[in-house]
DRENMARKE-655392 format. One record per residue (C-alpha): residue in one letter; x, z, y; residue number from 1. Coordinates in pm, 1 decimal. Layout:
BEGIN
("a"; (X; Z; Y); NUM);
...
//
This chain:
BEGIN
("x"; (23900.0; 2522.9; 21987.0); 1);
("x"; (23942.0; 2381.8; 22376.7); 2);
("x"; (23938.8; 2599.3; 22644.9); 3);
("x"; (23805.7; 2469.3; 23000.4); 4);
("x"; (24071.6; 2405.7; 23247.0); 5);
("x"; (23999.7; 2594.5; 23583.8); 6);
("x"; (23927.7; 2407.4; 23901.4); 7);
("x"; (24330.9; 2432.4; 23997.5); 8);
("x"; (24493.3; 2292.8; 23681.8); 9);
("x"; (24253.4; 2033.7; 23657.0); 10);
("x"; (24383.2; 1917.7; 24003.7); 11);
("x"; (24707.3; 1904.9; 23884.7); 12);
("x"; (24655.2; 1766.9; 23546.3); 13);
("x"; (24410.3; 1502.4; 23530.4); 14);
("x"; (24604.2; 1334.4; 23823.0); 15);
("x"; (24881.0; 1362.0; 23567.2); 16);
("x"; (24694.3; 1198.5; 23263.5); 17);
("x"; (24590.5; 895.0; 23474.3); 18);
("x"; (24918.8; 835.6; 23596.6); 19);
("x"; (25065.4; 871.4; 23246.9); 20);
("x"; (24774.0; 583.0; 23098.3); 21);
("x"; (24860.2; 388.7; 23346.7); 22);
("x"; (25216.8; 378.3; 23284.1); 23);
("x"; (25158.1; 325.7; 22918.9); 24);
("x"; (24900.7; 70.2; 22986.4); 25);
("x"; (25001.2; -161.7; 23295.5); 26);
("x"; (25276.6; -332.2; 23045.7); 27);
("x"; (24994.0; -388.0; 22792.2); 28);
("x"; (24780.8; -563.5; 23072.8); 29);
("x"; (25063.0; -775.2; 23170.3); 30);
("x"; (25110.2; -908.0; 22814.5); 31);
("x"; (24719.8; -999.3; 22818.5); 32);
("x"; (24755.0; -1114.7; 23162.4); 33);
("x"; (25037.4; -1359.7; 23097.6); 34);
("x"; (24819.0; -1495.3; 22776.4); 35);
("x"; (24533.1; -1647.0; 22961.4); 36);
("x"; (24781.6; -1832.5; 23230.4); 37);
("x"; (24730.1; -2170.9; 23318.1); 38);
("x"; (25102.4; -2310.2; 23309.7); 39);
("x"; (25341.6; -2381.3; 23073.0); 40);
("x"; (25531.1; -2140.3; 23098.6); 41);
("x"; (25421.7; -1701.5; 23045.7); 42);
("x"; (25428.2; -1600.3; 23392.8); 43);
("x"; (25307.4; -1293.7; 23609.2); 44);
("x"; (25095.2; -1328.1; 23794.4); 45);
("x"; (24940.3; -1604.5; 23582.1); 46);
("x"; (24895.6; -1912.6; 23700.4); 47);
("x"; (24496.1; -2009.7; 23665.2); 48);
("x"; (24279.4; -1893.2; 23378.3); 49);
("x"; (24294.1; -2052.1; 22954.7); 50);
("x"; (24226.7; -1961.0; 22614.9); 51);
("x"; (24360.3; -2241.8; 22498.9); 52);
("x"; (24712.5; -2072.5; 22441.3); 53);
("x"; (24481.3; -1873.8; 22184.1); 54);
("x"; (24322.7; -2160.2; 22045.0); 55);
("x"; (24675.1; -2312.9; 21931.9); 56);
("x"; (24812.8; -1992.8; 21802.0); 57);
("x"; (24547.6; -1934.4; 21574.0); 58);
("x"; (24593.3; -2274.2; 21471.0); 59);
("x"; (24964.6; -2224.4; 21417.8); 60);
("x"; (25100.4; -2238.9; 21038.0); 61);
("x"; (25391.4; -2009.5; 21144.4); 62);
("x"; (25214.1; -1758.6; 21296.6); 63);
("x"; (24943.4; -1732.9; 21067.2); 64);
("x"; (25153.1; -1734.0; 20780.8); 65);
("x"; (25389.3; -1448.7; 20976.2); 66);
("x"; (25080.4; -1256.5; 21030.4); 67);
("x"; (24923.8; -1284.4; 20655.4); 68);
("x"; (25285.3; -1155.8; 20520.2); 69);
("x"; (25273.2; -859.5; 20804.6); 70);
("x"; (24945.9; -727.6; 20721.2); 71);
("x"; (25034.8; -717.4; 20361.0); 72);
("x"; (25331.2; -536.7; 20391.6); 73);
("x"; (25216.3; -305.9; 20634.2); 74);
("x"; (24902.6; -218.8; 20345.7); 75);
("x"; (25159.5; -217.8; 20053.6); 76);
("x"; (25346.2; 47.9; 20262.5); 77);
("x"; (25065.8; 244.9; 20378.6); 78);
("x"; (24965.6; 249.3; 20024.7); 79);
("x"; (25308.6; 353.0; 19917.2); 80);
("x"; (25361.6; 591.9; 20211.7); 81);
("x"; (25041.2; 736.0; 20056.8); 82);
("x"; (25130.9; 805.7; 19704.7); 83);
("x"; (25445.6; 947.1; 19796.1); 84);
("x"; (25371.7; 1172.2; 20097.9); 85);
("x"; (25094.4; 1326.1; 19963.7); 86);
("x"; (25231.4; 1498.9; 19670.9); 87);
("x"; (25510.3; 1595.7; 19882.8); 88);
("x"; (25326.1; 1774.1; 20138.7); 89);
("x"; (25130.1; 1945.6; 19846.7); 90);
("x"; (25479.1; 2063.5; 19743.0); 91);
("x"; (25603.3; 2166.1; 20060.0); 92);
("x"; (25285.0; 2358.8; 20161.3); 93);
("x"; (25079.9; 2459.6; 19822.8); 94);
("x"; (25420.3; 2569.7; 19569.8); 95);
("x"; (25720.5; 2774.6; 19650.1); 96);
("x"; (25976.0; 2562.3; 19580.2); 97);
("x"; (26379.6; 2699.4; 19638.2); 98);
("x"; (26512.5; 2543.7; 19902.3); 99);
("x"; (26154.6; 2413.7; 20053.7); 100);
("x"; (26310.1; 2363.6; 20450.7); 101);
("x"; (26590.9; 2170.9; 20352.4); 102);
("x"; (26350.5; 1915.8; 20149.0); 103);
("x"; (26104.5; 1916.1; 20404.8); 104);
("x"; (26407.6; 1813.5; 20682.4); 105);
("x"; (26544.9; 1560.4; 20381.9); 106);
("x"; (26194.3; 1391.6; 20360.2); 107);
("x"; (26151.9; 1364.7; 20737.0); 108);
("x"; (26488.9; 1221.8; 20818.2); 109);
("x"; (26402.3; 890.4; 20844.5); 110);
("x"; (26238.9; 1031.6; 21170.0); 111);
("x"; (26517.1; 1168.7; 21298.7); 112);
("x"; (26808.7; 898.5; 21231.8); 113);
("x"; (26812.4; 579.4; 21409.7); 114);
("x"; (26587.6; 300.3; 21245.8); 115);
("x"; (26907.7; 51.1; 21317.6); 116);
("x"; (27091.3; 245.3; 21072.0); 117);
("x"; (26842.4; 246.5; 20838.8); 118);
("x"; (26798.5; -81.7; 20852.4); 119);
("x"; (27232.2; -130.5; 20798.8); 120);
("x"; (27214.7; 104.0; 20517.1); 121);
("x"; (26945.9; -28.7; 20314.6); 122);
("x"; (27069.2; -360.9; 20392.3); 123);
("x"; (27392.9; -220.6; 20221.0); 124);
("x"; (27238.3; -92.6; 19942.4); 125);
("x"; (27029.5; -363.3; 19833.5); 126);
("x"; (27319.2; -574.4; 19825.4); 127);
("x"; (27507.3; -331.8; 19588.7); 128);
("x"; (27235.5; -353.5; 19364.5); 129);
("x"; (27210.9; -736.8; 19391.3); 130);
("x"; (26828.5; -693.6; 19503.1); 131);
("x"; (26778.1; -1050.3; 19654.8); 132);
("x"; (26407.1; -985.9; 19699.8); 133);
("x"; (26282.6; -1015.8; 20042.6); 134);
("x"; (25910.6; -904.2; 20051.5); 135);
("x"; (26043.4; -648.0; 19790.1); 136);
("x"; (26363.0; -463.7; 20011.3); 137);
("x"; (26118.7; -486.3; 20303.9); 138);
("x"; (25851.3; -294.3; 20127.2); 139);
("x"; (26123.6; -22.3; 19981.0); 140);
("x"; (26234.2; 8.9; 20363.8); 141);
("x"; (25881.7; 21.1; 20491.8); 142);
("x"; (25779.5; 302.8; 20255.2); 143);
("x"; (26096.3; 487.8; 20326.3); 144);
("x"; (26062.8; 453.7; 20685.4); 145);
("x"; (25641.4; 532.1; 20710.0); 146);
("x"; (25613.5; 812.0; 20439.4); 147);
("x"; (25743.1; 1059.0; 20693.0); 148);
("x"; (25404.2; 1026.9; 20917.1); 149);
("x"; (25246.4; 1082.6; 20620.1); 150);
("x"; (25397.4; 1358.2; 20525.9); 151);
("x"; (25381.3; 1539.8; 20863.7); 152);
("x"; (24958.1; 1519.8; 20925.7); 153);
("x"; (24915.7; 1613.3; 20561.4); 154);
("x"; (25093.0; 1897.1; 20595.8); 155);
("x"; (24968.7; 2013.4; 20878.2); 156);
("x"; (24588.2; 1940.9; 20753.1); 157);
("x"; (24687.2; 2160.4; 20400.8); 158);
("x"; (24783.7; 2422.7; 20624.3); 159);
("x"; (24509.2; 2435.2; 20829.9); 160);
("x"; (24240.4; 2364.2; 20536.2); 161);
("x"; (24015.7; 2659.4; 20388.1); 162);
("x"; (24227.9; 2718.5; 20012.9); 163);
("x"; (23964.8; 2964.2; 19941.2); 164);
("x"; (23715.4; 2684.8; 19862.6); 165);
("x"; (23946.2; 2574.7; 19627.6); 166);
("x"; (23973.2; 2920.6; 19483.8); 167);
("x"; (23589.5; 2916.5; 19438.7); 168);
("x"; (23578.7; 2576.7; 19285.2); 169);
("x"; (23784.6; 2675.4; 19002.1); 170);
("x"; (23611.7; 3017.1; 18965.5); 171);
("x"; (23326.8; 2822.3; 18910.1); 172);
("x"; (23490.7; 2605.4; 18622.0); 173);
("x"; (23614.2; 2244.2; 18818.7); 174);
("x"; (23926.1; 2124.3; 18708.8); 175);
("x"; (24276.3; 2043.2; 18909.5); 176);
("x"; (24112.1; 1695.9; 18977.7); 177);
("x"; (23751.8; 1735.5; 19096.8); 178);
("x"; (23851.7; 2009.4; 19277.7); 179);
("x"; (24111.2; 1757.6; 19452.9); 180);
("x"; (23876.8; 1496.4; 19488.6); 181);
("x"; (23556.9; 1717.5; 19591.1); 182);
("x"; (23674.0; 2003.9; 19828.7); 183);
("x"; (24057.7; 1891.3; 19904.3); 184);
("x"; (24051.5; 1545.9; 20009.6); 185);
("x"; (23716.8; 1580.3; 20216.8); 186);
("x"; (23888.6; 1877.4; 20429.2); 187);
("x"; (24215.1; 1674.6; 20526.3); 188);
("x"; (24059.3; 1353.6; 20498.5); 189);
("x"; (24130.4; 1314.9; 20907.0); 190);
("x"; (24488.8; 1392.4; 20842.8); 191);
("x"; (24540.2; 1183.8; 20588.0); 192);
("x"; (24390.7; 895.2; 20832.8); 193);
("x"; (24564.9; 951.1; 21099.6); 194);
("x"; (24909.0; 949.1; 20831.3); 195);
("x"; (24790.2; 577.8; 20706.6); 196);
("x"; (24733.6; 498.7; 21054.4); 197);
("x"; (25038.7; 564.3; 21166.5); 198);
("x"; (25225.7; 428.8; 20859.2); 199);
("x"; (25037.3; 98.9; 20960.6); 200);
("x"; (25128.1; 90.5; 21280.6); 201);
("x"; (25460.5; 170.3; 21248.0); 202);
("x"; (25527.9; -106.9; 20947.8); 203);
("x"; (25295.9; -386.0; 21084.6); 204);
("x"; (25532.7; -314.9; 21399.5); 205);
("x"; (25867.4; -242.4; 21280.6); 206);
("x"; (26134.7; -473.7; 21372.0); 207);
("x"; (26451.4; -260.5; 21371.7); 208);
("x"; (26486.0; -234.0; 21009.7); 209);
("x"; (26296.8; -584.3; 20932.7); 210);
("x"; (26584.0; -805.1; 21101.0); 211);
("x"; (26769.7; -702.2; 20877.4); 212);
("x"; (26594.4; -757.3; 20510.2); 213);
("x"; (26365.1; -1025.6; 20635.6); 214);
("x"; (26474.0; -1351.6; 20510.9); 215);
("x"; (26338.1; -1734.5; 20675.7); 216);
("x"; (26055.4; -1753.2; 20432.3); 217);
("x"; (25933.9; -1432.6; 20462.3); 218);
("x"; (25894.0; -1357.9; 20858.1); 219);
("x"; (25742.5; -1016.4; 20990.8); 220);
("x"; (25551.6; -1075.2; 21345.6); 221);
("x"; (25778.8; -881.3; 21543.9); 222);
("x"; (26054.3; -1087.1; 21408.5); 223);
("x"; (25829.5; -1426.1; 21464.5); 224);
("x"; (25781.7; -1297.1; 21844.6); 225);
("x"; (26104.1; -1170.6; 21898.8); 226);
("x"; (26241.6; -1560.9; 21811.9); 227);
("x"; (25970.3; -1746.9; 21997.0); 228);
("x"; (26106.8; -1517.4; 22341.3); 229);
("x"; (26484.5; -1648.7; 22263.1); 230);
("x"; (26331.0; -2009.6; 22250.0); 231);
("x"; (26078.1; -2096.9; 22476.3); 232);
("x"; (25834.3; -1828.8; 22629.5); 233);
("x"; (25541.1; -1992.7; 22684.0); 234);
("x"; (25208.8; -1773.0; 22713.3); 235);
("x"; (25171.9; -1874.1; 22320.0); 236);
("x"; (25416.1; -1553.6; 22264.7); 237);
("x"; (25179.8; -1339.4; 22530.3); 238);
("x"; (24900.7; -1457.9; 22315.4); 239);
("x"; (25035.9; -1359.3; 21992.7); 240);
("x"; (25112.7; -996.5; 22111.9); 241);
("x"; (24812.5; -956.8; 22238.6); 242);
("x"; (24611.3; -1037.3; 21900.8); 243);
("x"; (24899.4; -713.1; 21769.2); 244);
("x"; (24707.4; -536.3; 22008.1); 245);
("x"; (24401.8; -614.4; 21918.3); 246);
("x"; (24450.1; -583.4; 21585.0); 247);
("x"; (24559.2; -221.8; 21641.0); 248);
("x"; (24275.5; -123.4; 21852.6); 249);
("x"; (24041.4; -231.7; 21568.8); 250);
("x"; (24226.1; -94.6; 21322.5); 251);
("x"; (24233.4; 296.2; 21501.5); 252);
("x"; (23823.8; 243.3; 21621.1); 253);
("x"; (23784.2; 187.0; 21247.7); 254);
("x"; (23980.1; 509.1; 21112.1); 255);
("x"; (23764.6; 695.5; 21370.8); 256);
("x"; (23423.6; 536.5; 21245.3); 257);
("x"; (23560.8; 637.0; 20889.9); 258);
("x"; (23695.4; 949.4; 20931.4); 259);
("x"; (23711.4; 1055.2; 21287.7); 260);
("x"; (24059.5; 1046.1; 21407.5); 261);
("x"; (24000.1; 1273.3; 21725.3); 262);
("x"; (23913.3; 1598.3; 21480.6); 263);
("x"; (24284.7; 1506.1; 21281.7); 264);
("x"; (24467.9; 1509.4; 21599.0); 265);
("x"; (24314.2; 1837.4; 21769.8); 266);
("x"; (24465.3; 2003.4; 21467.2); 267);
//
């Protein structure tokens, strides 16, 4: 439940809020701004008005092939990040198990360490176990790396969901799985959206740990962008981050048709 804000903290805070979108914003605009320039070259402020720099990328082998393999990967881990994270946040919420804080702090480490080290140890590891697999390390890393978000909304939507309808639904004779599929998943449905959201998001943009598994056949965006800068920045690059953009915006106005994404995070 909200409470209203009085007239004096309003004052004070919306100034605050508008100030803070526009701080997280203006760089955004400046991408978009720089991908409609006129010259050859990504400048700010651009330089007359084209689409053409869009026309070409989406015409672009490289980019469309970088994309394709991006978009994949970042469903194969949200899928994965899925599987895993929700059992485990039935575990650390629903059972008693000994020693239930230091698993919960084990499964959200990846949180807490640097994603560069990550990236150095898996990069490690796979080459102990001879794993020369590209799309295949990168999807072990993005699982490891995603399931935390997962793991962190579901909880918090088991917590906050009513067990006692559960309770009732196996009074009344449903099994373990209907009443999973019929009175659990409905009530922390926005949680569990929000978790796949951000496990999306965060592989579909994940470069730390992707420079170092990615190999030159199989090319995350970030990776594709991040060369294209070193090279030659022409508002092609602009163009390309803005479609990321774009393609997050429609994926998050999506989640919120499906599920409603503003009732997950007011919990």
């Amino acid at each position: 439940m909200s409470a209203r804000l009085s007239g004096g903290s309003a004052w004070v805070l919306y100034p605050v809020a508008a100030l803070t979108m526009l701080f997280v914003i203006a760089p955004l605009a400046v991408v978009v701004a720089m991908s409609v320039s006129g010259s050859a070259f990504a400048t700010f402020p651009p330089r007359g008005f084209t689409l053409a720099w869009y026309g070409r990328v989406l015409q672009d082998p490289d980019f469309l092939a970088s994309l394709a393999f991006s978009a994949t990967l970042a469903a194969a881990a949200t899928a994965g990040a899925l599987a895993l994270g929700l059992p485990a946040a039935f575990a650390l919420t629903r059972c008693a198990l000994p020693g239930r804080q230091a698993f919960r702090m084990l499964l959200l480490s990846p949180l807490i360490f640097p994603v560069l080290v990550i990236g150095v140890a898996l990069l490690r590891l796979f080459s102990d176990w001879n794993s020369n697999s590209a799309p295949l390390n990168l999807l072990i890393a993005h699982i490891l790396v995603t399931s935390p978000y997962v793991v962190r909304t579901v909880s918090a939507s088991l917590l906050l969901a009513d067990a006692s309808l559960e309770e009732a639904a196996r009074t009344l004779g449903a099994g373990w799985w209907r009443v999973l599929r019929r009175v659990t998943i409905p009530q922390i449905a926005p949680g569990l959206a929000a978790g796949a959201l951000f496990a999306f998001m965060v592989s579909f943009d994940n470069y730390p740990v992707s420079m170092w598994l990615a190999d030159a056949q199989n090319v995350p965006m970030p990776m594709l962008i991040f060369r294209l800068v070193g090279s030659i920045f022409t508002p092609a690059v602009p163009a390309m981050s803005t479609l990321m953009i774009l393609i997050a915006f429609v994926v998050v106005v999506v989640m919120e048709r499906l599920v409603g994404l503003r009732r997950a995070m007011a919990m």
